[in-house]
mmCIF file as Biopython writes it, N, C-alpha, C and O atoms, coordinates in Angstrom:
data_model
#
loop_
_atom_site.group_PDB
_atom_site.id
_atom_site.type_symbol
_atom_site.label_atom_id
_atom_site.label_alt_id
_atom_site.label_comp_id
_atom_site.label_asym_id
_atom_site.label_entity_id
_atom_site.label_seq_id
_atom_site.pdbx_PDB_ins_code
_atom_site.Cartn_x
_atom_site.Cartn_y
_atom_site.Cartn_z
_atom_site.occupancy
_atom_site.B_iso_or_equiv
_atom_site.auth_seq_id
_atom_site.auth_asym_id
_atom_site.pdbx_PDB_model_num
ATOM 1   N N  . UNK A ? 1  ? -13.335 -41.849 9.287   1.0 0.0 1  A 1 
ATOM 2   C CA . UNK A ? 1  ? -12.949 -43.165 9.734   1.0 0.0 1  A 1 
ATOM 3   C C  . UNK A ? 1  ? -11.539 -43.511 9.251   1.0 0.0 1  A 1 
ATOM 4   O O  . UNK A ? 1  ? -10.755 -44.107 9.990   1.0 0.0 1  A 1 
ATOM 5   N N  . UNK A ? 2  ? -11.291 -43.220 8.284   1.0 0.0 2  A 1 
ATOM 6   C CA . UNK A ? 2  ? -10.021 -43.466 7.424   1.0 0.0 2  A 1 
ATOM 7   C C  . UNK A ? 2  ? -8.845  -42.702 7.936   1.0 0.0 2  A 1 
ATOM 8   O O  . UNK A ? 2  ? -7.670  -42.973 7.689   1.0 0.0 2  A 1 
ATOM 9   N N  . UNK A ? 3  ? -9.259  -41.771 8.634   1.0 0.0 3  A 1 
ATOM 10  C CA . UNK A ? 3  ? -8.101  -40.773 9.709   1.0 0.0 3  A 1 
ATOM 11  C C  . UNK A ? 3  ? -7.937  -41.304 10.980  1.0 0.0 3  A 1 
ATOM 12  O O  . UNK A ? 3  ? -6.917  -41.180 11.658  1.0 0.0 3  A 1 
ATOM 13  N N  . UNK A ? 4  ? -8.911  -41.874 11.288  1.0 0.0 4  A 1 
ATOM 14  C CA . UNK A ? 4  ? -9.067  -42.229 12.700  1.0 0.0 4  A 1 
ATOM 15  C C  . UNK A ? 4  ? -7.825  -43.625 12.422  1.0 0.0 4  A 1 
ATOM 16  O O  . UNK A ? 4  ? -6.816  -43.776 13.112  1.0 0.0 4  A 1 
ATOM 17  N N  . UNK A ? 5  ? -8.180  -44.397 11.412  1.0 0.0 5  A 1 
ATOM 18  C CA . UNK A ? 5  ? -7.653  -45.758 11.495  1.0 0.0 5  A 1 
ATOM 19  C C  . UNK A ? 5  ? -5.918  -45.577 11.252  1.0 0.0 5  A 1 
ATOM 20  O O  . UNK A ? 5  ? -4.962  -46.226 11.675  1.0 0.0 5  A 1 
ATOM 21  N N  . UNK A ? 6  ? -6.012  -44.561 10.502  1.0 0.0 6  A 1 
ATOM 22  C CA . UNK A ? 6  ? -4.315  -44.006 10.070  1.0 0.0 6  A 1 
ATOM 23  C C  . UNK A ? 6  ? -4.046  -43.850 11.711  1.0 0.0 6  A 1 
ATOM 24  O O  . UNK A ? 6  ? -3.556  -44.773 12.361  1.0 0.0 6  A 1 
ATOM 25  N N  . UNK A ? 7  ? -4.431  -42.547 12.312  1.0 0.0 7  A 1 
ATOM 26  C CA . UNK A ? 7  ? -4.060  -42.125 13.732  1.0 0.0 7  A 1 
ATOM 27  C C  . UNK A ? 7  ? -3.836  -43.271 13.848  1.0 0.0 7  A 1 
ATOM 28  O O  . UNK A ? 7  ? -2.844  -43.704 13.261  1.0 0.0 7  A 1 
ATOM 29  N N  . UNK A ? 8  ? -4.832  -44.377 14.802  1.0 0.0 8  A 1 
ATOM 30  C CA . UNK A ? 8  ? -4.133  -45.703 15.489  1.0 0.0 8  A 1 
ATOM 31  C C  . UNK A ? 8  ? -3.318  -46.358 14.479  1.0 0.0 8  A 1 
ATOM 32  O O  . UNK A ? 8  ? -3.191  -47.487 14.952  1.0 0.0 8  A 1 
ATOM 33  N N  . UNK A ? 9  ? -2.811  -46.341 13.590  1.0 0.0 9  A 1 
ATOM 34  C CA . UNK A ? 9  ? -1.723  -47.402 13.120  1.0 0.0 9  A 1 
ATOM 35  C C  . UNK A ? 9  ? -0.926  -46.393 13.607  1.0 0.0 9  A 1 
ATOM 36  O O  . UNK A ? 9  ? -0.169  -46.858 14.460  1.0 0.0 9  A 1 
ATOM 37  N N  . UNK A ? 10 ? -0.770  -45.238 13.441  1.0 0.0 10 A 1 
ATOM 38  C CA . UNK A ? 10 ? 0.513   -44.474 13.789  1.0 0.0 10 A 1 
ATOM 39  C C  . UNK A ? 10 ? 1.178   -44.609 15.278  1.0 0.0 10 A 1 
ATOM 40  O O  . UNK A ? 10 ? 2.390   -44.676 15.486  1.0 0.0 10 A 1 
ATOM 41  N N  . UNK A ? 11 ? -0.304  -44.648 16.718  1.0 0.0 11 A 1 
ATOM 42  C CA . UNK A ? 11 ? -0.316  -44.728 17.796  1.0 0.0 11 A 1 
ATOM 43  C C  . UNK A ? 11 ? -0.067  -46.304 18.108  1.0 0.0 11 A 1 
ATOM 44  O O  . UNK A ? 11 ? 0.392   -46.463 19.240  1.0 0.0 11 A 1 
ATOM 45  N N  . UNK A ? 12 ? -0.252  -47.462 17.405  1.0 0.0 12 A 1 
ATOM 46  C CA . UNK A ? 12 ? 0.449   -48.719 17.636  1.0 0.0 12 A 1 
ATOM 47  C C  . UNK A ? 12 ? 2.063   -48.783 17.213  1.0 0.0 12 A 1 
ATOM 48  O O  . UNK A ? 12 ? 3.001   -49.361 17.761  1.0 0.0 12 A 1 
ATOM 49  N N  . UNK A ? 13 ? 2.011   -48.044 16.145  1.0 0.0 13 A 1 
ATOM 50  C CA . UNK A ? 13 ? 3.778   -48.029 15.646  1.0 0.0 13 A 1 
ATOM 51  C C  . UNK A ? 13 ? 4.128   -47.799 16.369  1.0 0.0 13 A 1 
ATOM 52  O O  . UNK A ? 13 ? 4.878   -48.649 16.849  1.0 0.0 13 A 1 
ATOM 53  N N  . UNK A ? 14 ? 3.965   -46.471 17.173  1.0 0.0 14 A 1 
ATOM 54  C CA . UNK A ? 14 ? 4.669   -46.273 18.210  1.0 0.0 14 A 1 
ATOM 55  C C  . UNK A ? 14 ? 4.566   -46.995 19.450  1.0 0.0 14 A 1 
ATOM 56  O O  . UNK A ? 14 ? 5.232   -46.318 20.234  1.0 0.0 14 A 1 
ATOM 57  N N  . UNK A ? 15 ? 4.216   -47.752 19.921  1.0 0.0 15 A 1 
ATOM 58  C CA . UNK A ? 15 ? 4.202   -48.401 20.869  1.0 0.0 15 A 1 
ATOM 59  C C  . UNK A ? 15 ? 4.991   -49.398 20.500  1.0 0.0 15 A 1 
ATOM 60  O O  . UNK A ? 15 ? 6.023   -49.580 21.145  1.0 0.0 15 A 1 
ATOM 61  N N  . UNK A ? 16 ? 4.679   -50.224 19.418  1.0 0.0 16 A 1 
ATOM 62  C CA . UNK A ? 16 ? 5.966   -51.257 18.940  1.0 0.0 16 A 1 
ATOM 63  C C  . UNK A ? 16 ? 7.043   -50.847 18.632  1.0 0.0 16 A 1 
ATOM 64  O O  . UNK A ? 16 ? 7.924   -51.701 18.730  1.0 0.0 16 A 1 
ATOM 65  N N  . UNK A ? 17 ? 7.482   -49.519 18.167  1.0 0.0 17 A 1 
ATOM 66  C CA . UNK A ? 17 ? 8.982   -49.366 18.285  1.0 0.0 17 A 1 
ATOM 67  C C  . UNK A ? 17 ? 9.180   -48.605 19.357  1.0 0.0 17 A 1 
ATOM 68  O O  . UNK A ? 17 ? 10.019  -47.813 18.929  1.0 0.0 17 A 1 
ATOM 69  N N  . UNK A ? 18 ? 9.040   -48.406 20.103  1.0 0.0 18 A 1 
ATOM 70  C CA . UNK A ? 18 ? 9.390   -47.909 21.187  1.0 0.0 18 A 1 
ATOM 71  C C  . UNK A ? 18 ? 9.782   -46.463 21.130  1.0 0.0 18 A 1 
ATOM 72  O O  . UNK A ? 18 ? 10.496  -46.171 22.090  1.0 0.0 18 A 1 
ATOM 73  N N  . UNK A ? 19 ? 9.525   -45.376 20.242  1.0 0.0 19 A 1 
ATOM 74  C CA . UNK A ? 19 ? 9.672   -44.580 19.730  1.0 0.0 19 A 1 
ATOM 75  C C  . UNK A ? 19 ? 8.726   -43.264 20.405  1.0 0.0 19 A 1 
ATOM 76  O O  . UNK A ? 19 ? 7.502   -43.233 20.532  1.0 0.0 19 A 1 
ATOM 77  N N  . UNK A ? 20 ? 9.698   -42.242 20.771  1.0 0.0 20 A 1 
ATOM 78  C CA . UNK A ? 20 ? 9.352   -41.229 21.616  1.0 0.0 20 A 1 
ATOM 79  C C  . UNK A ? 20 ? 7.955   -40.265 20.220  1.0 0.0 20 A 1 
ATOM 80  O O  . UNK A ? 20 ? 7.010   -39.577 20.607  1.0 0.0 20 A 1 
ATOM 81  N N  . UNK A ? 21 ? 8.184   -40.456 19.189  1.0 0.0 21 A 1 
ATOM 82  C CA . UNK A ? 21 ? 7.547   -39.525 18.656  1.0 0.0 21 A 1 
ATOM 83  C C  . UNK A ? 21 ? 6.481   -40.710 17.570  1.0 0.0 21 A 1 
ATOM 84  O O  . UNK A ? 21 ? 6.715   -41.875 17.249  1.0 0.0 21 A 1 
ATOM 85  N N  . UNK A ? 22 ? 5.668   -40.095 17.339  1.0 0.0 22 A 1 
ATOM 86  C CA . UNK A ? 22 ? 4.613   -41.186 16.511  1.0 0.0 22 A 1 
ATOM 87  C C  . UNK A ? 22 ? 4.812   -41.002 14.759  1.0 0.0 22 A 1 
ATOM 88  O O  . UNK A ? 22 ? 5.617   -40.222 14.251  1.0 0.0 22 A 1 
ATOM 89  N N  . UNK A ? 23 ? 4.052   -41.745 14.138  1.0 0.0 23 A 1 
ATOM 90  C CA . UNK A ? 23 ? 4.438   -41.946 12.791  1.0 0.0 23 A 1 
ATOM 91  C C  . UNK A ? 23 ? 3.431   -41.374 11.973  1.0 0.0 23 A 1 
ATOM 92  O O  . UNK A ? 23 ? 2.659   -42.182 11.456  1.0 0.0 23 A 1 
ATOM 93  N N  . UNK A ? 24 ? 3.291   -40.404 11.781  1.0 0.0 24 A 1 
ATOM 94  C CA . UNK A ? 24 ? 1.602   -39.299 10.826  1.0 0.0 24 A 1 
ATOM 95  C C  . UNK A ? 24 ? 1.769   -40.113 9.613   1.0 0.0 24 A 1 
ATOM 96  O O  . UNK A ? 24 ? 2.604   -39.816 8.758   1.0 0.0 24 A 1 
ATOM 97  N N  . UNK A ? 25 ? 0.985   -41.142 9.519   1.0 0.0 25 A 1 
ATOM 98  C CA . UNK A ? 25 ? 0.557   -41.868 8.413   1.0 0.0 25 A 1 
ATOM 99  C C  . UNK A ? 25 ? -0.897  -40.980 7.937   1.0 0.0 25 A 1 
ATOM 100 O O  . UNK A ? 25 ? -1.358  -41.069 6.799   1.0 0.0 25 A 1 
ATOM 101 N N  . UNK A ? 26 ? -1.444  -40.213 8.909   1.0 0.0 26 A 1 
ATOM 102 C CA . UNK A ? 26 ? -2.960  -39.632 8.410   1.0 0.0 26 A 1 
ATOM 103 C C  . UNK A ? 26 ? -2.472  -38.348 7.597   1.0 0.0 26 A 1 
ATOM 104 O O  . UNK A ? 26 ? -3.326  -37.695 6.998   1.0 0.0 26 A 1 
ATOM 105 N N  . UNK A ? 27 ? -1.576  -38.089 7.566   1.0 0.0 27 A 1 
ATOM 106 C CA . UNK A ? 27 ? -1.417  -36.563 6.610   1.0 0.0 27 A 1 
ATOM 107 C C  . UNK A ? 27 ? -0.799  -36.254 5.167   1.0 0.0 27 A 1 
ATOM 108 O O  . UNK A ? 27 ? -0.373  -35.216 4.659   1.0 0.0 27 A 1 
ATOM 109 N N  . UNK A ? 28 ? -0.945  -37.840 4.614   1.0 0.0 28 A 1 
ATOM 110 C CA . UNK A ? 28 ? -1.222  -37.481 3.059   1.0 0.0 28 A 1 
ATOM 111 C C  . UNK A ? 28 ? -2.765  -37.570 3.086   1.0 0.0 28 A 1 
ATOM 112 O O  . UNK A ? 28 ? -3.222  -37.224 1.996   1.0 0.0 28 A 1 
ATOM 113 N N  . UNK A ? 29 ? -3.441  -37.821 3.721   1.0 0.0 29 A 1 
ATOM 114 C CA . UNK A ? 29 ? -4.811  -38.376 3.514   1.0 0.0 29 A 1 
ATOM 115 C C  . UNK A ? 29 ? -5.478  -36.936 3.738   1.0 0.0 29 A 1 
ATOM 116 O O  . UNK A ? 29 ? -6.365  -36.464 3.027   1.0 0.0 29 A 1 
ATOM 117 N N  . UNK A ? 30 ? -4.852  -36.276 4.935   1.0 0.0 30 A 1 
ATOM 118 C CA . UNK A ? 30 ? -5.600  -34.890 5.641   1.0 0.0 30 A 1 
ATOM 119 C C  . UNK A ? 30 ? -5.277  -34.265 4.264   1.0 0.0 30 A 1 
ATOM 120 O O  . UNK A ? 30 ? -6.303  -33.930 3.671   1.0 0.0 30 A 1 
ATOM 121 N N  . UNK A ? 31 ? -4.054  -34.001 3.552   1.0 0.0 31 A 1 
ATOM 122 C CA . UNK A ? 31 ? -3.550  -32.632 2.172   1.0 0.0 31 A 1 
ATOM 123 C C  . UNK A ? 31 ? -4.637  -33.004 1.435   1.0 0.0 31 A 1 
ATOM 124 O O  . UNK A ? 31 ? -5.557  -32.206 1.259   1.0 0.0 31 A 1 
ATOM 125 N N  . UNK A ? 32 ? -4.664  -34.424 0.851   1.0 0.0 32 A 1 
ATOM 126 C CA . UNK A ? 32 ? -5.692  -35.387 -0.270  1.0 0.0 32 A 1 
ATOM 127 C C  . UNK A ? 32 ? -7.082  -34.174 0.425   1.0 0.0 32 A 1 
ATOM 128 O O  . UNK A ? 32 ? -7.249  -33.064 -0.081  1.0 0.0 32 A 1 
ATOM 129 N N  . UNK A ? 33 ? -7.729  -34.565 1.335   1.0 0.0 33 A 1 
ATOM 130 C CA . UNK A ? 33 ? -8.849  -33.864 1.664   1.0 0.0 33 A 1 
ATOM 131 C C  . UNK A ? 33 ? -8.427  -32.532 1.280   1.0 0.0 33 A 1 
ATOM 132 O O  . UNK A ? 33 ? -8.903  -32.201 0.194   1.0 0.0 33 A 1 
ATOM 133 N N  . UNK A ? 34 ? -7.860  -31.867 1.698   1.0 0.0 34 A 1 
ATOM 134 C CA . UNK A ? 34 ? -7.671  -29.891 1.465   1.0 0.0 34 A 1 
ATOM 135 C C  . UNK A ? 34 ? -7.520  -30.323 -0.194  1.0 0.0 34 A 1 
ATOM 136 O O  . UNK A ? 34 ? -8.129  -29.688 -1.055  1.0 0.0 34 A 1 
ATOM 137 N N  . UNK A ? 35 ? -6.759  -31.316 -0.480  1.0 0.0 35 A 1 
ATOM 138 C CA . UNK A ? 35 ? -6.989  -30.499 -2.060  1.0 0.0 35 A 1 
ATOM 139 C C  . UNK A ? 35 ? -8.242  -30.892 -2.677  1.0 0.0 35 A 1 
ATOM 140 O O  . UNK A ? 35 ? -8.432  -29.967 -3.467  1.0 0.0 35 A 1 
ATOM 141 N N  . UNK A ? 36 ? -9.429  -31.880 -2.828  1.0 0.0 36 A 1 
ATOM 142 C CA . UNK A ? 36 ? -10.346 -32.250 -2.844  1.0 0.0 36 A 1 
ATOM 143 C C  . UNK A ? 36 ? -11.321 -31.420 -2.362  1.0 0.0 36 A 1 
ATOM 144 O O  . UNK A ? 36 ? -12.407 -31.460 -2.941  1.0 0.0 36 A 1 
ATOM 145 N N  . UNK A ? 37 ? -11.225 -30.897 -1.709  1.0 0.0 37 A 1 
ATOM 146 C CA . UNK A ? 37 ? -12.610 -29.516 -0.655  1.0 0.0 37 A 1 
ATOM 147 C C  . UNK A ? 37 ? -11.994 -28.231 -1.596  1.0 0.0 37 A 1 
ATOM 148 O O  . UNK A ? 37 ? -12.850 -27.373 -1.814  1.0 0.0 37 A 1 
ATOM 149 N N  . UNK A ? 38 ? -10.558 -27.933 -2.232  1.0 0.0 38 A 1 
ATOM 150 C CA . UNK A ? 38 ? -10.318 -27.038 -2.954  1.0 0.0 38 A 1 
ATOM 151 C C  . UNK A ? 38 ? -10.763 -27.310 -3.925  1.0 0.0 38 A 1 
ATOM 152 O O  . UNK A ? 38 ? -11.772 -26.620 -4.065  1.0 0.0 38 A 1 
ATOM 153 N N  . UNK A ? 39 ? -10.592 -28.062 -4.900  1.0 0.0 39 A 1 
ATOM 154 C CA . UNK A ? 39 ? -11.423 -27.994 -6.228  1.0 0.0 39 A 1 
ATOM 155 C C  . UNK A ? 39 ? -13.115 -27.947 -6.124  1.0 0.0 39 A 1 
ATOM 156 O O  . UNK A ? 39 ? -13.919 -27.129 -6.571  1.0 0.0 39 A 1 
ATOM 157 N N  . UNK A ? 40 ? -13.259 -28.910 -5.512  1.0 0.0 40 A 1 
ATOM 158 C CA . UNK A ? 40 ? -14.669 -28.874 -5.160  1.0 0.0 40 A 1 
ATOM 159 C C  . UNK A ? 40 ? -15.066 -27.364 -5.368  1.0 0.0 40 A 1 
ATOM 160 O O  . UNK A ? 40 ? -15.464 -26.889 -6.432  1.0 0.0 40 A 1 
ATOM 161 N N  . UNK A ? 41 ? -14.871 -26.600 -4.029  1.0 0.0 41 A 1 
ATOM 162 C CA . UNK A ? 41 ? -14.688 -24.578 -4.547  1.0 0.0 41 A 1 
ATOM 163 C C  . UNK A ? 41 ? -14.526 -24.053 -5.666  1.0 0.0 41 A 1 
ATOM 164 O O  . UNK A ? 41 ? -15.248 -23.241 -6.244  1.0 0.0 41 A 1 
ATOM 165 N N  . UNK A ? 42 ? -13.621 -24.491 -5.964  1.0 0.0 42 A 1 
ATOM 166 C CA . UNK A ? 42 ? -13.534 -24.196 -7.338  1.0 0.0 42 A 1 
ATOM 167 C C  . UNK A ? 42 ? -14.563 -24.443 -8.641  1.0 0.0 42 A 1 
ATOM 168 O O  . UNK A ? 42 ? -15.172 -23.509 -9.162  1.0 0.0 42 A 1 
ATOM 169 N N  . UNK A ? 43 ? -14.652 -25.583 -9.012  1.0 0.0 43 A 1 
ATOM 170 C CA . UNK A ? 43 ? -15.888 -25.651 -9.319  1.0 0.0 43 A 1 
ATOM 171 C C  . UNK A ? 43 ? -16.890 -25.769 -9.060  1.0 0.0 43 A 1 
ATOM 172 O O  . UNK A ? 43 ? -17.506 -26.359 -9.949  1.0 0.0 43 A 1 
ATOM 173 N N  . UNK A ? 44 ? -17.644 -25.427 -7.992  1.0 0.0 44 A 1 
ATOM 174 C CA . UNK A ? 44 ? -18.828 -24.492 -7.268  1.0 0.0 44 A 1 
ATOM 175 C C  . UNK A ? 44 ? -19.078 -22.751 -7.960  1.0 0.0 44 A 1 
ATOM 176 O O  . UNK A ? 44 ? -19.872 -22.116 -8.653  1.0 0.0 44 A 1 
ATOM 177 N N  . UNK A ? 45 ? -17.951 -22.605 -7.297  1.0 0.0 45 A 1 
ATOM 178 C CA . UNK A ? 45 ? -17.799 -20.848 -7.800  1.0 0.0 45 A 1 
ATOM 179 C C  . UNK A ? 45 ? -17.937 -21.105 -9.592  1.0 0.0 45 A 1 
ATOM 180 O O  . UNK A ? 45 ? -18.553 -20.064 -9.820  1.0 0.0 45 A 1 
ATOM 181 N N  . UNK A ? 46 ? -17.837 -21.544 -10.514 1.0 0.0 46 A 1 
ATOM 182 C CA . UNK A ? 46 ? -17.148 -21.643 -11.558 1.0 0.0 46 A 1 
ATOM 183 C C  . UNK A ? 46 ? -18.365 -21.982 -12.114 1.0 0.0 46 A 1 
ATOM 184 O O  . UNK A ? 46 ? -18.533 -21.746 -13.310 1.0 0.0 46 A 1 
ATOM 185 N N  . UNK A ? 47 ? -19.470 -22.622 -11.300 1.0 0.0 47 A 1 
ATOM 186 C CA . UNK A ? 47 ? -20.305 -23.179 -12.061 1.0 0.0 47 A 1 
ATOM 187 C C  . UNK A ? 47 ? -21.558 -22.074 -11.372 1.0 0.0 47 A 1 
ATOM 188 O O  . UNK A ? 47 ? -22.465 -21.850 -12.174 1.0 0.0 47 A 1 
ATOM 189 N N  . UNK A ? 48 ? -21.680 -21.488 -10.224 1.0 0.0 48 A 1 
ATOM 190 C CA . UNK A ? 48 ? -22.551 -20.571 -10.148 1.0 0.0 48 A 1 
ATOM 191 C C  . UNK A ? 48 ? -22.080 -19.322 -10.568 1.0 0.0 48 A 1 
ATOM 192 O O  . UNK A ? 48 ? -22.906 -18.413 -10.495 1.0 0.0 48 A 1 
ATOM 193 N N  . UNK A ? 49 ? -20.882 -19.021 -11.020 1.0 0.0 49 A 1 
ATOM 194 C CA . UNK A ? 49 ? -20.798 -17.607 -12.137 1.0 0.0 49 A 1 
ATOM 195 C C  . UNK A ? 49 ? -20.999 -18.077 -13.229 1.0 0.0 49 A 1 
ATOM 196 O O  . UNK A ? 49 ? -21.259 -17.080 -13.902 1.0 0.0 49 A 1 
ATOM 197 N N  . UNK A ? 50 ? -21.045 -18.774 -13.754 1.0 0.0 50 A 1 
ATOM 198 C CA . UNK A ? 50 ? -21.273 -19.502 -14.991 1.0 0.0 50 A 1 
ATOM 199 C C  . UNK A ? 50 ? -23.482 -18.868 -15.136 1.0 0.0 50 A 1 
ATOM 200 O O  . UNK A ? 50 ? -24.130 -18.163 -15.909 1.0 0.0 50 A 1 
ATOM 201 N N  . UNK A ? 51 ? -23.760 -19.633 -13.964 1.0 0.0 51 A 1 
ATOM 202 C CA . UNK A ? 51 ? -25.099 -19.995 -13.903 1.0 0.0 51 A 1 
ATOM 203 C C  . UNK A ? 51 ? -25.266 -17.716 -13.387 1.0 0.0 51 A 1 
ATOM 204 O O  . UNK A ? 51 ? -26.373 -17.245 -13.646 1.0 0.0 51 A 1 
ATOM 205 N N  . UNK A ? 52 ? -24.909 -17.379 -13.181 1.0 0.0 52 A 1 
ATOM 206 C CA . UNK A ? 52 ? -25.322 -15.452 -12.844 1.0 0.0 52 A 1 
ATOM 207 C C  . UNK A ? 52 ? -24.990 -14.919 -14.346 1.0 0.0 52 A 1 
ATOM 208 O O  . UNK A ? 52 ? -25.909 -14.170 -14.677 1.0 0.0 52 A 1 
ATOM 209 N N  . UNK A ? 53 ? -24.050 -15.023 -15.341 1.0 0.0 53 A 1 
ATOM 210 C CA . UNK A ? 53 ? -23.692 -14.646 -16.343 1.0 0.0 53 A 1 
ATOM 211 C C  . UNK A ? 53 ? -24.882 -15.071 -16.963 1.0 0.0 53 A 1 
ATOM 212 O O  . UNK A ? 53 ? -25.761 -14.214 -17.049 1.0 0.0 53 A 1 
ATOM 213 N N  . UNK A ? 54 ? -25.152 -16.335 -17.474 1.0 0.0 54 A 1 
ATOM 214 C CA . UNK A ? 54 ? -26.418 -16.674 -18.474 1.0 0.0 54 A 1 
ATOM 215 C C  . UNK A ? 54 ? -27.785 -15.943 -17.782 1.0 0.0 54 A 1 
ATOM 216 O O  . UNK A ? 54 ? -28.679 -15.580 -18.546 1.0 0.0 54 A 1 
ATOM 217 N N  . UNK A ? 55 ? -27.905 -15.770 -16.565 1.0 0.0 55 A 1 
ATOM 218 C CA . UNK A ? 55 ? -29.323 -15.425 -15.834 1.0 0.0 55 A 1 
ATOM 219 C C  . UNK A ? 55 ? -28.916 -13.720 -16.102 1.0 0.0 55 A 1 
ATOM 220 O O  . UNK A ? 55 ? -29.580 -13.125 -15.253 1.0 0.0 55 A 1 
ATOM 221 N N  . UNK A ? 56 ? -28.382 -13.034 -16.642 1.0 0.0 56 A 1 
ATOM 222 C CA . UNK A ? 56 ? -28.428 -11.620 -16.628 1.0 0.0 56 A 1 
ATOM 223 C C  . UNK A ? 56 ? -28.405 -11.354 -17.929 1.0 0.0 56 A 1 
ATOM 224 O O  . UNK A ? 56 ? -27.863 -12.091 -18.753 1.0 0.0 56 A 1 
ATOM 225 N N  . UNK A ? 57 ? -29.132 -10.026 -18.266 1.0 0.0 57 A 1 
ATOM 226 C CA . UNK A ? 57 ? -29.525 -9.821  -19.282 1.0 0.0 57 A 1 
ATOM 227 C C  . UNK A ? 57 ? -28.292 -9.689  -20.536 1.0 0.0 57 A 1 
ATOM 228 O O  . UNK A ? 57 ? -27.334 -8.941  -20.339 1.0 0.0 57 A 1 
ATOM 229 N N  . UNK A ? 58 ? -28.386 -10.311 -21.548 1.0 0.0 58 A 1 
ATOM 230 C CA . UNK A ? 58 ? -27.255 -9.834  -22.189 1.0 0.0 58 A 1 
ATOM 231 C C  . UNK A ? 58 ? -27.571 -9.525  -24.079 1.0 0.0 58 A 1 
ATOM 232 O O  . UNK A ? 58 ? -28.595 -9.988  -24.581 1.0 0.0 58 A 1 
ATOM 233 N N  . UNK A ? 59 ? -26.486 -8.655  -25.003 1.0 0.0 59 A 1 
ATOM 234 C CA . UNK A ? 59 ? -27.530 -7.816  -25.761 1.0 0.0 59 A 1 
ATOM 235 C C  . UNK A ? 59 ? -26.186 -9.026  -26.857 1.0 0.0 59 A 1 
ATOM 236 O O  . UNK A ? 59 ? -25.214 -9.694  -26.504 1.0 0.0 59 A 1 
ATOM 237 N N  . UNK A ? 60 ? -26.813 -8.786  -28.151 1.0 0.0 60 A 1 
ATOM 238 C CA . UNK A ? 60 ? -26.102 -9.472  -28.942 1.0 0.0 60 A 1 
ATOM 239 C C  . UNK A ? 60 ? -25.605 -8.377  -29.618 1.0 0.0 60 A 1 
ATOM 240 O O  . UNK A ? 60 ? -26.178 -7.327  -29.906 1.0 0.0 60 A 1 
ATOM 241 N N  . UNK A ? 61 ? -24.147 -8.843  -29.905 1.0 0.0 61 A 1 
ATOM 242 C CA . UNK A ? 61 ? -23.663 -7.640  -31.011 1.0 0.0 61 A 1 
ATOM 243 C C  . UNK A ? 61 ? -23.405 -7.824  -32.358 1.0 0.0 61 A 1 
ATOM 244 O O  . UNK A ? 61 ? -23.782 -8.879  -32.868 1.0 0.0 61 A 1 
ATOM 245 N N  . UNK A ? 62 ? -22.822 -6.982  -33.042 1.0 0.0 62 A 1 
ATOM 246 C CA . UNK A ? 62 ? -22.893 -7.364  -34.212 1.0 0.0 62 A 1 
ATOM 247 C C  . UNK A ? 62 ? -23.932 -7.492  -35.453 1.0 0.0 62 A 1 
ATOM 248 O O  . UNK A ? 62 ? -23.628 -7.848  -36.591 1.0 0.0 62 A 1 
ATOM 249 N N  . UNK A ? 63 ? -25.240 -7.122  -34.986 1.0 0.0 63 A 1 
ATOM 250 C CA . UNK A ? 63 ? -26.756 -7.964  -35.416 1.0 0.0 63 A 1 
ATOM 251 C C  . UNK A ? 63 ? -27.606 -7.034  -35.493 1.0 0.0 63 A 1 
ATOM 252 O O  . UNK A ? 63 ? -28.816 -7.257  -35.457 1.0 0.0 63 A 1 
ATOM 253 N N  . UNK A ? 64 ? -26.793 -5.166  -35.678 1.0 0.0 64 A 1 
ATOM 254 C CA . UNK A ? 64 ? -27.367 -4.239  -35.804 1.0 0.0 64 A 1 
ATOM 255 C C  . UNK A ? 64 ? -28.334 -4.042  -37.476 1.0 0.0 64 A 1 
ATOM 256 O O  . UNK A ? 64 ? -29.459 -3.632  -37.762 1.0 0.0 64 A 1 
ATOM 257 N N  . UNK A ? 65 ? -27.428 -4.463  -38.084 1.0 0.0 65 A 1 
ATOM 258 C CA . UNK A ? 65 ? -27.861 -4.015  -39.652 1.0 0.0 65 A 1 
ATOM 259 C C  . UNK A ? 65 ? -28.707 -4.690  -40.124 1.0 0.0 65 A 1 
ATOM 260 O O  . UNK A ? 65 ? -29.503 -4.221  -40.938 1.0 0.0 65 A 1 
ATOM 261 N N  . UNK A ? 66 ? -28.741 -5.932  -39.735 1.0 0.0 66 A 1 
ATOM 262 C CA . UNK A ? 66 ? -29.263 -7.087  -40.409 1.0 0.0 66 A 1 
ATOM 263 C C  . UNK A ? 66 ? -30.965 -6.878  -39.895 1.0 0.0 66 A 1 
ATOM 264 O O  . UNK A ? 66 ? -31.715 -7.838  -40.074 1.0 0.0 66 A 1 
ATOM 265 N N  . UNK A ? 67 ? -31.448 -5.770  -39.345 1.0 0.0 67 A 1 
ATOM 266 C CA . UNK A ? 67 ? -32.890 -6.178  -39.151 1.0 0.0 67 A 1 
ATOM 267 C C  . UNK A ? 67 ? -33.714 -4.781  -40.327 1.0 0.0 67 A 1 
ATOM 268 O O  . UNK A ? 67 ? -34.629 -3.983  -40.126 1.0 0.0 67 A 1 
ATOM 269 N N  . UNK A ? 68 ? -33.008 -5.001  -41.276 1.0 0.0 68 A 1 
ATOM 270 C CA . UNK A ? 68 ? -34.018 -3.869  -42.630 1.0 0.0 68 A 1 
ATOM 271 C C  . UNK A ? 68 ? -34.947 -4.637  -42.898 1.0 0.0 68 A 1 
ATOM 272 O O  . UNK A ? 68 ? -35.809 -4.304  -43.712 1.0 0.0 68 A 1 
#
């Protein structure tokens, strides 16, 4: 909705200035989204390797001697 409403302010600007080319008021908003859907990924991935590392078997080291 918030793109849509940018588009028409851009598509009225242009009609009030009389202006052959229109005014992309929606494309800090469109980058804002790509970088927002990028982190998001980011921590997705970050948090299900997180979550495969603890779920696989793992051996402790160090903790050889200590069982006499």
């Amino acid at each position: 909705m918030l793109l849509f409403a940018f588009c028409s302010l851009g598509v009225t600007t242009l009609a009030a200035l009389h202006s052959p080319v229109g005014i992309p008021f929606q494309v800090p908003f469109i980058l804002l989204a790509f970088l927002t859907s990028f982190i998001q990924a980011l921590v997705f991935t970050l948090l299900s390797t997180i979550y495969i590392l603890l779920w696989l078997p793992h051996h402790d080291h160090g903790t050889e001697g200590l069982h006499d």
